[in-house]
C-alpha positions in Angstrom: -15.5 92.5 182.9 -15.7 95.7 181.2 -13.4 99.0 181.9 -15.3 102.1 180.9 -13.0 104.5 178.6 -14.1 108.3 178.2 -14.5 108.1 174.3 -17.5 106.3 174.6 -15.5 102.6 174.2 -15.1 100.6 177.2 -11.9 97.8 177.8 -12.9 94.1 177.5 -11.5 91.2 178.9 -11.6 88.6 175.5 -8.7 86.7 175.4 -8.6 83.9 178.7 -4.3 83.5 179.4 -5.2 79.4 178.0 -6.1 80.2 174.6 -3.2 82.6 174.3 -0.8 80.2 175.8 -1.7 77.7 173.1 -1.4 80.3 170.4 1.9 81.5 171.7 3.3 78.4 173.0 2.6 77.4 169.2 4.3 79.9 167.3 7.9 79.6 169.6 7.8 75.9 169.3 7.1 75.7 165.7 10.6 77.6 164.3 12.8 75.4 167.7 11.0 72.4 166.5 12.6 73.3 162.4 15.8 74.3 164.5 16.1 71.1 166.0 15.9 69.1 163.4 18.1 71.3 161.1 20.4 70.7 163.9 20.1 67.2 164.9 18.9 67.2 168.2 16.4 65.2 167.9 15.8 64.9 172.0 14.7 68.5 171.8 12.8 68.3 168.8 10.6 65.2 170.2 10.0 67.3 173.5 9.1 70.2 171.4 6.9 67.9 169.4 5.2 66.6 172.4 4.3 70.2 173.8 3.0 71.4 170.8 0.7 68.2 170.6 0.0 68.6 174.4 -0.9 72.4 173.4 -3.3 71.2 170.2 -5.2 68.3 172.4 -5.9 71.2 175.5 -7.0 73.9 172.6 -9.6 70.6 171.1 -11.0 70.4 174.7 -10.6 73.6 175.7 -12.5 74.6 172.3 -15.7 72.6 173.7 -15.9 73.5 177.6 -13.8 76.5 177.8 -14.3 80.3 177.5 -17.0 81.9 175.6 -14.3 83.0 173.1 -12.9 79.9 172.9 -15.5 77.7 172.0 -15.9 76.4 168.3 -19.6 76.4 168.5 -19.3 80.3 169.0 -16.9 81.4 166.5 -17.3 78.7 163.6 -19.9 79.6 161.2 -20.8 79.0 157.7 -19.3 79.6 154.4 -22.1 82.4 153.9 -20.7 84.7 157.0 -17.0 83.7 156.0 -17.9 85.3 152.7 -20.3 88.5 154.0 -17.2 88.6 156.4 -14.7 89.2 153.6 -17.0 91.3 152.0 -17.4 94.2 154.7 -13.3 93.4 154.8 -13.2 94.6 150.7 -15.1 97.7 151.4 -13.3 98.1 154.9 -16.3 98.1 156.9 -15.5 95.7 159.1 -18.1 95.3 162.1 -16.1 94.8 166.1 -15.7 91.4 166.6 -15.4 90.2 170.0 -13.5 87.1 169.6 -12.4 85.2 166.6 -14.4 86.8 163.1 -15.6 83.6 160.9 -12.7 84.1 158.8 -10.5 84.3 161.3 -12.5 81.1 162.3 -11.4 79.1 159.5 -8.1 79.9 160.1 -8.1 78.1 163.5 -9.2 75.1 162.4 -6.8 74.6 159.2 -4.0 75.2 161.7 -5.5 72.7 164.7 -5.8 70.1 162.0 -2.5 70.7 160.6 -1.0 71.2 163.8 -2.7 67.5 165.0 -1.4 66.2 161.5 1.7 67.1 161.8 2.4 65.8 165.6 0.4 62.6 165.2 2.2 62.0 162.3 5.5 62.2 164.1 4.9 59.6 166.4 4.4 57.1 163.8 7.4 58.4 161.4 10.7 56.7 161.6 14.0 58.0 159.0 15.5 54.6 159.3 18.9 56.3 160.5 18.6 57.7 164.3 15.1 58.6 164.9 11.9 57.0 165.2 8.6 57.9 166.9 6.9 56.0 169.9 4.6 54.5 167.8 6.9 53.6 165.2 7.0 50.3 165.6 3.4 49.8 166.4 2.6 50.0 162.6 4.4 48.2 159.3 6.6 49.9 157.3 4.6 51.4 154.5 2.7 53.4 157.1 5.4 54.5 158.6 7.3 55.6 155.9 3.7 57.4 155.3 3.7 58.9 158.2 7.3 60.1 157.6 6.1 61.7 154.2 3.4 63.6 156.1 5.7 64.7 159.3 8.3 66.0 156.6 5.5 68.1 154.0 3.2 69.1 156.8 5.6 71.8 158.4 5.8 73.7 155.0 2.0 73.6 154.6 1.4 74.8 158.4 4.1 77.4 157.2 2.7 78.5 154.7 -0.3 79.2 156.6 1.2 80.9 159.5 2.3 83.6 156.5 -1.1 84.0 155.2 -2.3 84.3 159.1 0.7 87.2 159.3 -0.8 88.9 156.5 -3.9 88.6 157.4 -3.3 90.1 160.6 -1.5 92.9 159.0 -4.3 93.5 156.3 -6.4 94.1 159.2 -4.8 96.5 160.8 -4.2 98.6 157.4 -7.6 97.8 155.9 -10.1 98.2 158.6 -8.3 99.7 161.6 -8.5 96.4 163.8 -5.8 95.8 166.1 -5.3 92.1 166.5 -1.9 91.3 168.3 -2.4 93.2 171.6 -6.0 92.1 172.6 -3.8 88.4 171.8 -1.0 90.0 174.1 -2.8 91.1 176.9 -6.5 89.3 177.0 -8.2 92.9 176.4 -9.5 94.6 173.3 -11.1 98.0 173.6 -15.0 97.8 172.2 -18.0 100.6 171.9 -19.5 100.9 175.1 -22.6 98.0 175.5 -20.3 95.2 173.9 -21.8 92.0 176.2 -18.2 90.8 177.9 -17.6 87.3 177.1 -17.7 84.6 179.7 -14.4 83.6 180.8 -13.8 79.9 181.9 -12.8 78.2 184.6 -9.2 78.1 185.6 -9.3 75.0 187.8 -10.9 73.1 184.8 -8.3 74.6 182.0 -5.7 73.2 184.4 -7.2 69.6 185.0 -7.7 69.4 181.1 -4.0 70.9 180.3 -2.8 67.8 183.2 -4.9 65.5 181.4 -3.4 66.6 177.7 0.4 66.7 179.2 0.1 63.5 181.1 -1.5 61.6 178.0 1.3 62.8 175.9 3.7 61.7 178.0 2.3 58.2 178.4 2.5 58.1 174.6 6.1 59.1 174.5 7.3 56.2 177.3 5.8 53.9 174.5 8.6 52.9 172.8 12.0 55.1 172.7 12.4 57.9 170.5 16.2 57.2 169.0 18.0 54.6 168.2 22.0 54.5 168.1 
């Protein structure tokens, strides 16, 4: 749906509240996932861990039958429009993207994948002290200690990435004017008047999909305990 402004720009409805909950859900479990391990409390950080793989396995779904916005096949291109992309970035003339630009599309996926890396991983790592993962003793002890190596190494790279992904953001709204937090905020983004609105999914199916993430999470988790004492 569209809301017609009186500057010739009219209000549209982007961002479904499912995509944003993953992407917020995300960046508050991330830092209380590092807290809780800095911390010991390794109860908490396994629940965090199995929210923010809940959250990754809805988006993967979500990314395929959800909102127009939301699907991969829309906003994923190749490397030719990630480049023409960062080209009309350098001379900041940077075309209205509804949705997700391609380089802002490659983005997404580096962080699913990491984000999958880093919670599968977990499952499988053990430190030989107080924690191991579900799946821990489902596998011999070179992959788990493999696993472990990738849990503990994967944060800093998805770190690392969520810094580039803040400049980014903050390039954009210096460099070409683009406001990229509050359309993320509030689901809305304004756009010149004859922007096509994006097709918005269905609630009831994000729902059954998010069910079906949580409660195949949580089967996982009833596996095997997490700590050992």
């Amino acid at each position: 749906m569209a809301a017609q402004s009186g500057d010739g720009m009219v209000r549209l409805r982007v961002w479904d509240p499912w995509v944003r909950l993953v992407h917020w859900g995300v960046a508050l479990l991330l830092p209380f996932s590092w807290w809780t391990a800095e911390t010991s409390r390794y109860d908490l950080h396994f629940q965090s861990g199995y929210a923010i793989l809940t959250l990754v396995l809805f988006r993967l779904a979500w990314g395929v039958v959800g909102s127009e916005t939301a699907r991969f096949a829309r906003f994923v291109k190749g490397p030719k429009a990630v480049l023409a992309h960062l080209g009309h970035l350098r001379h900041r003339q940077v075309p209205a993207e509804v949705g997700h630009n391609a380089a802002g599309a490659v983005m997404v996926l580096i962080l699913l994948a990491l984000l999958l890396t880093q919670a599968l991983s977990g499952l499988f790592a053990d430190d030989l002290i107080f924690t191991r993962g579900p799946l821990a003793r489902r596998v011999d002890e070179a992959w788990s200690t493999l696993a472990t190596s990738v849990h503990l190494r994967t944060y800093w790279v998805i770190l690392g990435c969520a810094v580039l992904h803040v400049l980014a953001v903050a390039a954009y709204r210096i460099v070409a004017q683009r406001k990229l937090v509050k359309p993320m905020l509030t689901g809305a983004m304004e756009a010149p008047a004859g922007t096509p609105a994006p097709r918005m999914g269905s609630n009831l199916l994000a729902l059954v999909l998010l069910t079906v993430s949580a409660s195949f999470v949580w089967w996982i988790s009833t596996l095997k305990p997490a700590s050992i004492f």
